[in-house]
C-alpha positions as CSV (number, residue, x, y, z in Angstrom):
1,X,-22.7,-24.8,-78.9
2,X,-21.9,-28.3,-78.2
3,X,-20.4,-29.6,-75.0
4,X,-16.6,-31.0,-75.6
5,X,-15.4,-33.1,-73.0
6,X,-11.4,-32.2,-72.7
7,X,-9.7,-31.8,-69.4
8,X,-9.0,-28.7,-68.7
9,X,-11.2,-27.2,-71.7
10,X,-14.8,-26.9,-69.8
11,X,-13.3,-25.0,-66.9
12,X,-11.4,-22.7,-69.2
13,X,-14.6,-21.7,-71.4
14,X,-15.4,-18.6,-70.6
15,X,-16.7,-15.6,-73.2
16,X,-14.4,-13.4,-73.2
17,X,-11.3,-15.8,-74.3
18,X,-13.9,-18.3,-75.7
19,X,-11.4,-18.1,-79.1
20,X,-8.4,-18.0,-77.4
21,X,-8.9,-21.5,-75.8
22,X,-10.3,-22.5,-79.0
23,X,-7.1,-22.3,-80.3
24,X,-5.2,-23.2,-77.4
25,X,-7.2,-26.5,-76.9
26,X,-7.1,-28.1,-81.3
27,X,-4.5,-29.6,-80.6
28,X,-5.9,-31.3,-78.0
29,X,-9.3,-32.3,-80.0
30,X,-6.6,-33.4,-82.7
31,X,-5.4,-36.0,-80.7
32,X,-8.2,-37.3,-79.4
């Protein structure tokens, strides 16, 4: 899986809500 830079992404990636900050954190690769 491939490393995306986004404050306050990496520190939130953890397994078990791995697809809840997925979808907390598109809008964020959206605007980048």
């Amino acid at each position: 899986m491939p490393r995306i830079v986004v404050p306050g992404y990496e520190a939130d990636t953890t397994g078990s809500s791995k697809d809840t900050n997925e979808n907390e954190n598109r809008p964020l690769l959206q605007q980048w």
